[in-house]
C-alpha positions as CSV (number, residue, x, y, z in Angstrom):
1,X,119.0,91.2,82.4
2,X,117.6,94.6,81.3
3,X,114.6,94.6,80.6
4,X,112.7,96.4,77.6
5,X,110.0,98.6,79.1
6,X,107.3,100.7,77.5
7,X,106.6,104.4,78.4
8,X,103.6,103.8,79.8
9,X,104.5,101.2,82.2
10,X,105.9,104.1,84.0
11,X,102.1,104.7,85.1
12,X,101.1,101.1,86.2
13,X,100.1,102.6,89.1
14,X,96.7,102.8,87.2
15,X,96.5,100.0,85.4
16,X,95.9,98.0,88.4
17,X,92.9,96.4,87.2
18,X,95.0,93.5,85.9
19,X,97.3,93.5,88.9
20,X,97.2,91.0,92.2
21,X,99.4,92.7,94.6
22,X,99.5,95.9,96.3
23,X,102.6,97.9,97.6
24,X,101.6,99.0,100.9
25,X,102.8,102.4,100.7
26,X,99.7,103.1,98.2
27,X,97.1,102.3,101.0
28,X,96.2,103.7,104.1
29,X,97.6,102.4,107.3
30,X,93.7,101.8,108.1
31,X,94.0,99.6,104.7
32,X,96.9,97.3,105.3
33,X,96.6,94.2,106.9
34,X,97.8,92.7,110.8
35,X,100.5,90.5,110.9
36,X,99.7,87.4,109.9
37,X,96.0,88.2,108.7
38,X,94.0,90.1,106.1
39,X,92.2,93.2,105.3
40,X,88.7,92.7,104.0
41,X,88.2,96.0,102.0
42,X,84.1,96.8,101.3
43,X,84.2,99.3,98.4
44,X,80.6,100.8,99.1
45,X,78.6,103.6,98.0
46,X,75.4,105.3,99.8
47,X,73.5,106.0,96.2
48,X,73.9,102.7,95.4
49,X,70.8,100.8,96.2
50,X,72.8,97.0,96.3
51,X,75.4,98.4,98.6
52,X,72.9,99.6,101.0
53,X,70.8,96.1,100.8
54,X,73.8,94.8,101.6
55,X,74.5,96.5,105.0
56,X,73.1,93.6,107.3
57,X,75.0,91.2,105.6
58,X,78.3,93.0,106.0
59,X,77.3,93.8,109.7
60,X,77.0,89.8,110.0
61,X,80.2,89.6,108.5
62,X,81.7,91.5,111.0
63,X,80.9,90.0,113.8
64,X,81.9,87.0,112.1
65,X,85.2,86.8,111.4
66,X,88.3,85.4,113.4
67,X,90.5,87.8,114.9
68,X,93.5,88.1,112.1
69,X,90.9,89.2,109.5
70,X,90.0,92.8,110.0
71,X,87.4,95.0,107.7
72,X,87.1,98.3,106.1
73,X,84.8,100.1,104.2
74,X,86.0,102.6,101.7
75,X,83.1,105.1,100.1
76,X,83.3,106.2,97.0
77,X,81.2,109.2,97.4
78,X,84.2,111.6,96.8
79,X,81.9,114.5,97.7
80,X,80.1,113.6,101.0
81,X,81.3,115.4,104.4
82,X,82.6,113.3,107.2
83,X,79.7,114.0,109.1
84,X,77.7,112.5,106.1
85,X,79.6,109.5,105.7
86,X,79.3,108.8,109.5
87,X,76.0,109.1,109.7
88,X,75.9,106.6,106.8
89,X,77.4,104.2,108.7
90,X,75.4,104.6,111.9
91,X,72.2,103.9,110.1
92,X,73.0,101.1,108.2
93,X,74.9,99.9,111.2
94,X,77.7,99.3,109.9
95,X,80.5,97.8,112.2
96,X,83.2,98.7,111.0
97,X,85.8,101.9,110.5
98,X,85.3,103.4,107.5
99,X,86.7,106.2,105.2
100,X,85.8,107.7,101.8
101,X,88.2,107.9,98.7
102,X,88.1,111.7,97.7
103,X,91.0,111.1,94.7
104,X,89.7,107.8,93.5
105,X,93.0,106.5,94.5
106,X,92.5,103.8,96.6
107,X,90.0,102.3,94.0
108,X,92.5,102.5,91.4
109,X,95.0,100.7,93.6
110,X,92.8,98.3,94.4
111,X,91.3,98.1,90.9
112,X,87.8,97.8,91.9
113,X,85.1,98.8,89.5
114,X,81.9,98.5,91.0
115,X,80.1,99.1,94.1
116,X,79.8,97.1,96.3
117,X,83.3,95.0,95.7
118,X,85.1,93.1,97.9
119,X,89.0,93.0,98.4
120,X,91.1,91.1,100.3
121,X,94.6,91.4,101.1
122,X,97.3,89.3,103.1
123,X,100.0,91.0,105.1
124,X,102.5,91.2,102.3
125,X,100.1,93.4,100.0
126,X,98.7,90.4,97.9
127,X,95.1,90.6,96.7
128,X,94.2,87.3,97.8
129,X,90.6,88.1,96.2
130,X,88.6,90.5,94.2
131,X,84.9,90.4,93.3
132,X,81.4,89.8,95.1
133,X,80.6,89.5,98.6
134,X,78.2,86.7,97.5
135,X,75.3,85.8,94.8
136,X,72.3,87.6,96.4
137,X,72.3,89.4,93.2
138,X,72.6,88.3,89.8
139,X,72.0,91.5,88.6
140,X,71.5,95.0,88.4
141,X,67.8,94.9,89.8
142,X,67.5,91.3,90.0
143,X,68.2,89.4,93.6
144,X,68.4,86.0,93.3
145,X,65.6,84.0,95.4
146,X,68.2,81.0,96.2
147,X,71.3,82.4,97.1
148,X,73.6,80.0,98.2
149,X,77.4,81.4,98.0
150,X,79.9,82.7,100.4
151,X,82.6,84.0,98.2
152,X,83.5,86.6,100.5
153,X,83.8,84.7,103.6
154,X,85.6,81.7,101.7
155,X,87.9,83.4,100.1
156,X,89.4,85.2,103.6
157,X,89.3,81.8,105.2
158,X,91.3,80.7,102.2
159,X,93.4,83.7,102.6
160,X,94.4,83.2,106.3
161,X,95.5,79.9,105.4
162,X,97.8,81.0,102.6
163,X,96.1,80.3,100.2
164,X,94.6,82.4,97.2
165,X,90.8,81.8,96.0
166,X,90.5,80.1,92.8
167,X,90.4,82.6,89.4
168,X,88.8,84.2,87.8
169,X,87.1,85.4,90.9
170,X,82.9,86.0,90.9
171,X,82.0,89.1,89.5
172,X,80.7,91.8,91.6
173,X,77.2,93.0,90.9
174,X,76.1,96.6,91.6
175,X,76.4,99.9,90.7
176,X,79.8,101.6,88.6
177,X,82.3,103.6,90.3
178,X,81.5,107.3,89.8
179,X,83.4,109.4,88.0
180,X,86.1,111.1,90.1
181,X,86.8,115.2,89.4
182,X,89.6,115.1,86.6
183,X,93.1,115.6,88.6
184,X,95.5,118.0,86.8
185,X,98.7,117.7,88.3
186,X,101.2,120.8,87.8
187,X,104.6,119.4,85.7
188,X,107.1,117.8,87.6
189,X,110.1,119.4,87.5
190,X,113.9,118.8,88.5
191,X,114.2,121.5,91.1
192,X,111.1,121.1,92.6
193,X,110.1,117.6,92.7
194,X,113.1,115.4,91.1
195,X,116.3,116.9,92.9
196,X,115.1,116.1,96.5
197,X,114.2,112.2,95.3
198,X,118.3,112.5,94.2
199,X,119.4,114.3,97.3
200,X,117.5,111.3,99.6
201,X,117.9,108.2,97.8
202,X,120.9,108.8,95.4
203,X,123.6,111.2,96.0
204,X,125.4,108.6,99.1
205,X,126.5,106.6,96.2
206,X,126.2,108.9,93.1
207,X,128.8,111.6,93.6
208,X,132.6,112.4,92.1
209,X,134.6,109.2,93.4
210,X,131.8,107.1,94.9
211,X,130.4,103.8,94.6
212,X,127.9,105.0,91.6
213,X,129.1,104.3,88.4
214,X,128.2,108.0,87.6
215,X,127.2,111.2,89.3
216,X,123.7,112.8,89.5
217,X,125.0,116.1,91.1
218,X,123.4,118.4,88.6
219,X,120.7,118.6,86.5
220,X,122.6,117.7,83.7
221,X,123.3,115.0,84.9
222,X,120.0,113.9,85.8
223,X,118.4,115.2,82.4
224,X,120.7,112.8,79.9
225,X,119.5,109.5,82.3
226,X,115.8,111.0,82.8
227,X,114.3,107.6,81.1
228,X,117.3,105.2,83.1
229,X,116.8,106.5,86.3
230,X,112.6,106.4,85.3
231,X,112.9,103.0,84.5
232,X,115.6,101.4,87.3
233,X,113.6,102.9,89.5
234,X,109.7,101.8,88.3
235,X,112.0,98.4,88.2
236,X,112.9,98.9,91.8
237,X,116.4,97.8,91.2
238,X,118.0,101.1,92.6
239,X,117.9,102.2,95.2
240,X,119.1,99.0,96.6
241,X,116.5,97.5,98.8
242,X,115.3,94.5,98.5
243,X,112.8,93.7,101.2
244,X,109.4,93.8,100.3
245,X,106.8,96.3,101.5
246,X,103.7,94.9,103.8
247,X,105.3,92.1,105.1
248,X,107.3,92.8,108.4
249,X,107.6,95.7,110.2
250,X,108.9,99.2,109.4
251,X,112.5,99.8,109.1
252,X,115.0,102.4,110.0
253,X,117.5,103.5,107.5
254,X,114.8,102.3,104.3
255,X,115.7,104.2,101.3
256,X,113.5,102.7,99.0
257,X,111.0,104.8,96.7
258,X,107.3,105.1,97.4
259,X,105.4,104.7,94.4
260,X,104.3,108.3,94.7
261,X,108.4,109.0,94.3
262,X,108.9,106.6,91.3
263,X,105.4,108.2,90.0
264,X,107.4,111.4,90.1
265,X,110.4,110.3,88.0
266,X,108.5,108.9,85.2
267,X,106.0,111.5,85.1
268,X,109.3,113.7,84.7
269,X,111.1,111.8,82.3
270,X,107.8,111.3,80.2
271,X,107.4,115.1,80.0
272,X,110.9,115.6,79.0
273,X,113.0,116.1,82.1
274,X,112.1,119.8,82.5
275,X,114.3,121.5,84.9
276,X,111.8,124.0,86.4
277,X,112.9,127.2,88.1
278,X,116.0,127.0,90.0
279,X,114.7,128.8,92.7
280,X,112.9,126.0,94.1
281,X,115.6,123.5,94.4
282,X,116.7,123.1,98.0
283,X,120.1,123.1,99.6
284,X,122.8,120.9,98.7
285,X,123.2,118.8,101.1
286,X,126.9,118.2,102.6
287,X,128.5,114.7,103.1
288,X,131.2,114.2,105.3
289,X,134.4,112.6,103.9
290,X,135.9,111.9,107.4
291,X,134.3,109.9,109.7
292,X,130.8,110.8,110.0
293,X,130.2,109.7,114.1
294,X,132.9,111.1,115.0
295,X,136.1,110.2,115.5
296,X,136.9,106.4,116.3
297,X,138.4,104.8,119.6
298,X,140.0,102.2,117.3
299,X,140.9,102.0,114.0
300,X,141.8,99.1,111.9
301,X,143.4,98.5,108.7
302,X,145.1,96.0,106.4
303,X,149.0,96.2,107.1
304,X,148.8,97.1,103.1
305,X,146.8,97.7,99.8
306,X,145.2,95.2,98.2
307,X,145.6,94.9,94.4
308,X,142.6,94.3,92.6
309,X,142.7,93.0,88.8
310,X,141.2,95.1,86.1
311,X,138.8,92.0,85.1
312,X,137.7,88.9,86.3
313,X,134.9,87.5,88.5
314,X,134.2,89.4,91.9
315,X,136.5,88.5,94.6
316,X,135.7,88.1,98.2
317,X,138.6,88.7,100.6
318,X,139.1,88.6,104.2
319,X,141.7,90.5,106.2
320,X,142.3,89.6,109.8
321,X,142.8,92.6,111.8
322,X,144.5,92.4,115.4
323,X,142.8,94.7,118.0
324,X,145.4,94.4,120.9
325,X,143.2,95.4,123.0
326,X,144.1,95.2,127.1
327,X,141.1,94.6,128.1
328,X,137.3,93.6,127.2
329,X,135.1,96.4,125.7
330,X,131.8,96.5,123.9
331,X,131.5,98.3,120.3
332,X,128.5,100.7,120.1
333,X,129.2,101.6,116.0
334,X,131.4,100.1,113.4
335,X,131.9,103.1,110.4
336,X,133.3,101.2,107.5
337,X,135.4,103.4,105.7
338,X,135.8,101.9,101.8
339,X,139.5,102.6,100.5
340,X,138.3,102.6,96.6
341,X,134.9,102.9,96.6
342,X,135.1,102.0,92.7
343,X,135.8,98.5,93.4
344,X,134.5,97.8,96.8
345,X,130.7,96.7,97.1
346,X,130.5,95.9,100.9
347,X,131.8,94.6,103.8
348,X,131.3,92.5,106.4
349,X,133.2,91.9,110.0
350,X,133.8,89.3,112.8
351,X,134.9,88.6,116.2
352,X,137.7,85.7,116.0
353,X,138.6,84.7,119.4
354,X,140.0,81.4,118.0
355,X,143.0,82.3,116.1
356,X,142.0,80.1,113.0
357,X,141.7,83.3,110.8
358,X,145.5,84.0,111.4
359,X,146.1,80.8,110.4
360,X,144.5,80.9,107.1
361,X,146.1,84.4,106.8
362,X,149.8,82.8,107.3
363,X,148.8,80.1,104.7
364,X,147.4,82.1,101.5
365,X,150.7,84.1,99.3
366,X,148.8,86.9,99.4
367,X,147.3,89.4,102.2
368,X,144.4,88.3,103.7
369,X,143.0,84.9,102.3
370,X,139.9,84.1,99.9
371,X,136.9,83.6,101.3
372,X,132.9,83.8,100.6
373,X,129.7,83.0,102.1
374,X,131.8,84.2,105.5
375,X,135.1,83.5,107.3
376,X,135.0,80.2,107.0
377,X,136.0,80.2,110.8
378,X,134.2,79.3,114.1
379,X,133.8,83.3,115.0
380,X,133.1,84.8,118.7
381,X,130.1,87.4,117.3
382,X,129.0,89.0,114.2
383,X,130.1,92.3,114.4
384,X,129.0,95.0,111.9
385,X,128.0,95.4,107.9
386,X,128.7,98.2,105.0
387,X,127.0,98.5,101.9
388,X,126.6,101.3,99.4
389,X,123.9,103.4,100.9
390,X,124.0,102.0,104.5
391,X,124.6,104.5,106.7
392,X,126.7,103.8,110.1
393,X,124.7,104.6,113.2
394,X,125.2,103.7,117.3
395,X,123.0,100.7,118.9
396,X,120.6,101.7,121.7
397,X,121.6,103.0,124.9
398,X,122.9,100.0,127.1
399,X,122.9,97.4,124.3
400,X,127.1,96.5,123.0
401,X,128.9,93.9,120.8
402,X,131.0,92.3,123.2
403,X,135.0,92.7,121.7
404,X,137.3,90.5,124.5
405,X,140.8,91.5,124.9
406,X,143.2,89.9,122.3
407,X,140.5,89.1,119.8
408,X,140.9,89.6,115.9
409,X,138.8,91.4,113.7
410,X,138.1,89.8,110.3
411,X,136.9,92.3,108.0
412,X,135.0,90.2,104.1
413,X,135.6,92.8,101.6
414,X,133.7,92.1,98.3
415,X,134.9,93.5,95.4
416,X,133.9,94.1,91.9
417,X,136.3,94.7,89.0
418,X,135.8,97.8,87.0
419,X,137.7,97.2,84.2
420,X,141.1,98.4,85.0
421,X,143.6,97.8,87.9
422,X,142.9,99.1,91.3
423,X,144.2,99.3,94.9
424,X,142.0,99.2,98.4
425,X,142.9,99.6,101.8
426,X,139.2,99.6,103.2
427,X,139.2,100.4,107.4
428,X,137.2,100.1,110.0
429,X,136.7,102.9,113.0
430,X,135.3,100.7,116.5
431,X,133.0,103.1,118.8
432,X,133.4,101.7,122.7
433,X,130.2,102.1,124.5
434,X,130.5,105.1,126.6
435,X,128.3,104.1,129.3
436,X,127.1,101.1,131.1
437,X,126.1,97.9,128.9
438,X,123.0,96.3,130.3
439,X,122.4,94.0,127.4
440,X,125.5,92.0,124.7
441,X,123.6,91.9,121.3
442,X,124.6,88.5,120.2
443,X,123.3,86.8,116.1
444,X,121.4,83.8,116.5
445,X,120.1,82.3,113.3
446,X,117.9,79.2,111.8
447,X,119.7,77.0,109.0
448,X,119.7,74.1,107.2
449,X,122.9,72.2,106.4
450,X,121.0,69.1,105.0
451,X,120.0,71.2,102.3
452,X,119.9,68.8,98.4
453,X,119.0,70.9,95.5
454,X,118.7,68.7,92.2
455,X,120.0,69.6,89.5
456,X,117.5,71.1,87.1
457,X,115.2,72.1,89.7
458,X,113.8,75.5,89.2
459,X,111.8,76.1,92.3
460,X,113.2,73.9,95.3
461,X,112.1,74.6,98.6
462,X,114.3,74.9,101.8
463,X,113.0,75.4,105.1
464,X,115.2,76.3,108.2
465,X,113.7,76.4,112.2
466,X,115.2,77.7,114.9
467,X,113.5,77.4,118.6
468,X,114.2,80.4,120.9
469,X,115.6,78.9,124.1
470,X,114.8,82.0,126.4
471,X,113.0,85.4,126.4
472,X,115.2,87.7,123.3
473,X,114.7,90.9,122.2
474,X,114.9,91.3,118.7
475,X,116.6,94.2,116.7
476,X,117.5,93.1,113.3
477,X,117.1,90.4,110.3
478,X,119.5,89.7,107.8
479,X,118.8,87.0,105.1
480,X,121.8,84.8,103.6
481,X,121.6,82.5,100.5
482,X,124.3,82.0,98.0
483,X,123.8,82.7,93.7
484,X,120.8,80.4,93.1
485,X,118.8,81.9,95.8
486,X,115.5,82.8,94.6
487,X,113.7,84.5,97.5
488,X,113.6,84.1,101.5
489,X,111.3,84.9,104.4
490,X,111.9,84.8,107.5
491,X,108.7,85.1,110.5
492,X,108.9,84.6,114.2
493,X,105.8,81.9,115.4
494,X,104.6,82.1,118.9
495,X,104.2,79.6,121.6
496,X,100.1,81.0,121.2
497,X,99.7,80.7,117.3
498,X,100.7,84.4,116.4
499,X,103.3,85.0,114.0
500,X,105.2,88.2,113.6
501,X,106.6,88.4,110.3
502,X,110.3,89.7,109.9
503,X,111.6,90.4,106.7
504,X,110.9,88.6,103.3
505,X,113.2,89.1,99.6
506,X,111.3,88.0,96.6
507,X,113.8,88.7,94.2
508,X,117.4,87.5,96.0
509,X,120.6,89.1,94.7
510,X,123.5,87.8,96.2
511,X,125.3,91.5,95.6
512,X,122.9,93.3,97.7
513,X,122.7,92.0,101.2
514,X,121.4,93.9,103.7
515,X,120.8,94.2,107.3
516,X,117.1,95.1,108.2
517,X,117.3,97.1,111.4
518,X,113.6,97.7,113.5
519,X,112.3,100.9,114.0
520,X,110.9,99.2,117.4
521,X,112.5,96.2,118.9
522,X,110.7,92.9,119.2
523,X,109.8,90.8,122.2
524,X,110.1,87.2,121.7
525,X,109.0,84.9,124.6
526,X,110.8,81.3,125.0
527,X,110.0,78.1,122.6
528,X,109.2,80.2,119.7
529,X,110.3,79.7,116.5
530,X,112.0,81.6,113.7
531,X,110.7,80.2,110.7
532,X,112.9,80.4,107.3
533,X,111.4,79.3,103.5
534,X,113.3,79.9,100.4
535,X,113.0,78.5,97.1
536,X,116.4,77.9,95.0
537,X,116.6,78.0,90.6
538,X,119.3,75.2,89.9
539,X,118.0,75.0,86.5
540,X,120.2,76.4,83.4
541,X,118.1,79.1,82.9
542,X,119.1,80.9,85.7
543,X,121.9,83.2,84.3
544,X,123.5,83.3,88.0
545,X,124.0,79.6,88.1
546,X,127.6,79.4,89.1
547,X,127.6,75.3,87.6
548,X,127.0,74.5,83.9
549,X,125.6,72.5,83.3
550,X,123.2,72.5,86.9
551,X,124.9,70.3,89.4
552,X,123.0,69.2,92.5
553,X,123.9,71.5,95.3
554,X,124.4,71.3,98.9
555,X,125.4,73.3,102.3
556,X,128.9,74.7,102.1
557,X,131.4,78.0,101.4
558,X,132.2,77.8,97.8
559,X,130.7,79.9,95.2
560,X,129.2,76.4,93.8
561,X,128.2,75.5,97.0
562,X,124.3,77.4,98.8
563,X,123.7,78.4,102.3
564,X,120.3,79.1,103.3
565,X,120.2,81.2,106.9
566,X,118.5,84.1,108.4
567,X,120.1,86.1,111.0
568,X,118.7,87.7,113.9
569,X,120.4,90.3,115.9
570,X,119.5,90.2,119.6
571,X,119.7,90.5,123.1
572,X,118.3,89.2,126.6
573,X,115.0,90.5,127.4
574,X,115.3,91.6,130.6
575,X,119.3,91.4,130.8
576,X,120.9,93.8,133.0
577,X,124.5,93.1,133.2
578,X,125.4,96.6,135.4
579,X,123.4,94.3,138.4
580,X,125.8,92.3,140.4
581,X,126.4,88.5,140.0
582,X,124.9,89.2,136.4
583,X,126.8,87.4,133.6
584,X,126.3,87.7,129.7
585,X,125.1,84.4,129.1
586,X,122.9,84.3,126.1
587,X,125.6,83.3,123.9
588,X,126.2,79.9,125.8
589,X,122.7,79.3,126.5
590,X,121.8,79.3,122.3
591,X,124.9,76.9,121.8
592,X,124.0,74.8,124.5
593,X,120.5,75.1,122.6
594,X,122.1,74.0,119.5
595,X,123.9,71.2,120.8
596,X,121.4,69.4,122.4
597,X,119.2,69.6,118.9
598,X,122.4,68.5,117.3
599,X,122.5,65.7,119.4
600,X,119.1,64.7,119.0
601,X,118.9,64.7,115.3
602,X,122.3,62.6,115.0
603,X,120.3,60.1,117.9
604,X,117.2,60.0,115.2
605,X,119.7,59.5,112.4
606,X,121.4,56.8,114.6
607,X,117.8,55.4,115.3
608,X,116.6,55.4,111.4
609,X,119.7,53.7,110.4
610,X,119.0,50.9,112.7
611,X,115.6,50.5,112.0
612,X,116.5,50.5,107.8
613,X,119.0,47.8,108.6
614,X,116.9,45.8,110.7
615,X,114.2,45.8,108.1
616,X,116.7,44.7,105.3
């Protein structure tokens, strides 16, 4: 739905007094929480008499709190040295890094007002609590001779248990933020600050012939849908990216704006989408219309096109591809290479070692057969994804998809009608690893097939578990719900308590899936767990409820049916299958894994049954 926006929400940015969350790229590194714990932020100054009282009780503080709550102090004293604000700290012992806000931006992010203010924040950017660190003062001047509060240390303990201290939060009492030096930024301009946002984030998709339903390649362009891209941007609907910033790690491949880029279009579009001096704008960059890693060692295809209707609902399609190949290999890349990029919105590919996909080939009139949350076959191995934007690139050195001799390749296009009758012939260019595999990256995932949604229910839960039967290294994440899906996150707990967070989507769209690939791999040692919640709207106010009325939904394929998994891409830690006598088997040890917890939840059904007739 689009949504009517004013101008000025272009600037939230600094209307955070009123807000409760935080993007992580406004911060510091030094101001965004650990995994799994909070940030205490002390907004102090050094001319304030309360914040300087204050010092021993922040120093107690300190050396108070667990392990997963970490503090910083951030001075407002825009205009001290860093020799002043150091020696600051060492006198008044404070124990604890701290830096000094010489823009006022942090407090504005933060939307603190007073010195000194408290602030924390859970690992997913969410002020969890904003005000005094406790009642020693009641005022300006006036201590209070029975203090009794800990507002500060409640709320983190609240914080680290998930939970949020109760609003509105105590007042801080002290002295007002001082007035920062009056910033006046030059214009921003096309050439100089708007055209290289296009060129990084935009111009994959938005070119002559592409995916985008228009181009941006010149300023003219850009100029007439100044306010659109302004808005779709400060909206964070394009680009496409849906994973959250603060919570997980960093990503490669993340072409999602930082608010100091969306800052830049509005701030553009409010002054009238200037186009600046020409000069300034920087190379056009080239994009490759043949295979951009080179060329493939196999290429697969459909035997034909595939006609696509001018309207109609979106259709999902798979097309099962015979490799022929003599003899095992291991794919290192997977370039997708959309036939009609009009009409095609992603796809997805298999390994099919069973045959099955043939057979539902042979039985469906037309090429290829219907399909939708996936094969809808028992397949050997993921293999690789394309979406608009998603650039192909090589897995590590020694890591491989296994691809055994005389398998099938089924390749799930999606498509999208666009109003008139198309054609698509979409193929797929396999990269052989060159050199020795050490490690088979294999997808394991945690789901729930017992999943009940009511009908009506606007916010159901589902949880998912799945325990890690050996020592993994972790690469990727991919989330997967159906049309009702709400939001997802998925976090990695620790035989000792820790938990590393993966990936979370607060705003689930079934046409934007992505893989979230690492910029570091992950250790994961044995008998953790990979921990999924999502929350479902089955009511009939959700506009992407495929029933209506709301039916009650369970597990299955159909587009009426949900799914709730989350994927993990993986390998052995410590697999080195170049040794002799060592065998890639990680893929039977997580289905022996799985059938043993089959087992033991049909034994408790089995048991529960009994005991229910019994009682009767």
């Amino acid at each position: 739905m689009q949504r009517i926006r004013n101008r000025f929400l272009a600037f939230a940015y600094l209307g955070c007094l009123l807000s409760t969350s935080v993007h992580a790229k406004d911060l510091p590194a030094l101001l965004t929480a650990p995994a799994g714990g909070v940030k205490v932020v002390i907004v102090y100054s050094s001319e304030c008499p309360i914040s300087n009282e204050y010092s021993p009780t922040l120093k107690a503080l300190a050396g108070s709190l667990p392990k997963q709550a970490e503090i910083v102090g951030v001075s407002v004293n825009y205009d001290q040295t860093d020799a002043e604000l150091k020696q600051h700290a060492k006198e008044h012992e404070l124990a604890f890094p701290v830096i000094c806000d010489r823009t006022g931006s942090i407090i504005k992010t933060l939307g603190v007002t007073i010195t000194p203010e408290a602030v924390v924040l859970d690992d997913a950017g969410k002020v969890r609590y904003r005000g005094r660190i406790d009642d020693q003062f009641a005022d300006r001047g006036k201590r209070n001779n029975h203090p009794e509060s800990r507002d500060l240390a409640n709320a983190v303990t609240l914080a680290l248990a998930g939970k949020t201290a109760v609003e509105p939060w105590p007042k801080a009492v002290g002295c007002p933020i001082p007035a920062f030096p009056a910033q006046v930024a030059a214009p921003k301009t096309y050439a100089r600050d708007v055209l290289p946002i296009i060129q990084k984030n935009c111009l994959e998709c938005h070119r002559k012939g592409q995916v985008g339903p228009f181009a941006l390649e010149t300023y003219e362009q850009a100029r007439k849908r100044a306010d659109d891209l302004a808005n779709v941007a400060s909206d964070r609907r394009m680009p496409p990216w849906k994973a959250i910033h603060g919570f997980g790690p960093n990503y490669q491949y993340d072409k999602s704006l930082s608010d100091d880029e969306i800052k830049t279009l509005s701030s553009w579009a409010e002054a009238g989408a200037p186009e600046g001096n020409p000069a300034e704008a920087p190379a056009t960059p080239t994009f490759r219309e043949d295979w951009t890693l080179g060329t493939p060692d196999l290429v697969l295809e459909p035997a034909s096109e595939f006609d696509i209707p001018a309207s109609g609902g979106d259709i999902y399609r798979c097309f099962v591809l015979p490799t022929n190949l003599p003899k095992d290999v291991y794919v290192r890349a997977c370039e997708v290479k959309a036939g009609n990029r009009r009409v095609v919105h992603h796809v997805l590919s298999y390994v099919d070692m069973s045959g099955q996909g043939r057979k539902k080939d042979a039985a469906d009139a037309e090429q290829g057969y219907e399909c939708f949350g996936g094969p809808g076959v028992p397949v050997h191995s993921g293999l690789f994804g394309w979406a608009p934007g998603n650039e192909a690139h090589f897995l590590p050195d020694g890591v491989g998809v296994s691809l055994p001799k005389g398998g099938d390749v089924i390749m799930q296009v999606h498509y999208h009608p666009d109003g008139k009758p198309e054609k698509d012939r979409t193929r797929l260019g396999l990269y052989f690893a060159k050199m020795p595999v050490k490690q088979s990256l294999h997808n394991a995932f945690a789901l729930n097939q017992r999943m009940v949604i009511p009908a009506g229910d606007s916010h159901r839960e589902i949880k998912a578990r799945w325990k890690v039967p050996v020592d993994v290294t972790v690469l990727s994440a991919t989330p997967h719900m159906h049309q009702i899906g709400r939001d997802m996150a998925m976090t990695f707990h620790l035989p000792d308590g820790k938990a590393i967070p993966l990936v979370k989507i607060d705003d689930w769209d079934f046409n934007w899936q992505l893989t979230y690939w690492f910029e570091k791999q992950i250790n994961i040692p044995k008998d953790s767990t990979l921990d999924i919640i999502a929350h479902y709207d089955n009511s009939a106010k959700n506009p992407r409820n495929p029933n209506n009325p709301p039916q009650e939904m369970h597990w299955g394929e159909a587009t009426t049916d949900e799914m709730c998994i989350g994927f993990v891409a993986l390998v052995k830690t410590g697999q080195d299958l170049t040794r002799p006598g060592e065998v890639d088997d990680l893929g039977k040890i997580m289905r022996k894994a799985w059938e043993d917890e089959m087992k033991k939840y049909e034994e408790q059904a089995k048991r529960r049954a009994a005991e229910e007739k019994k009682a009767k």
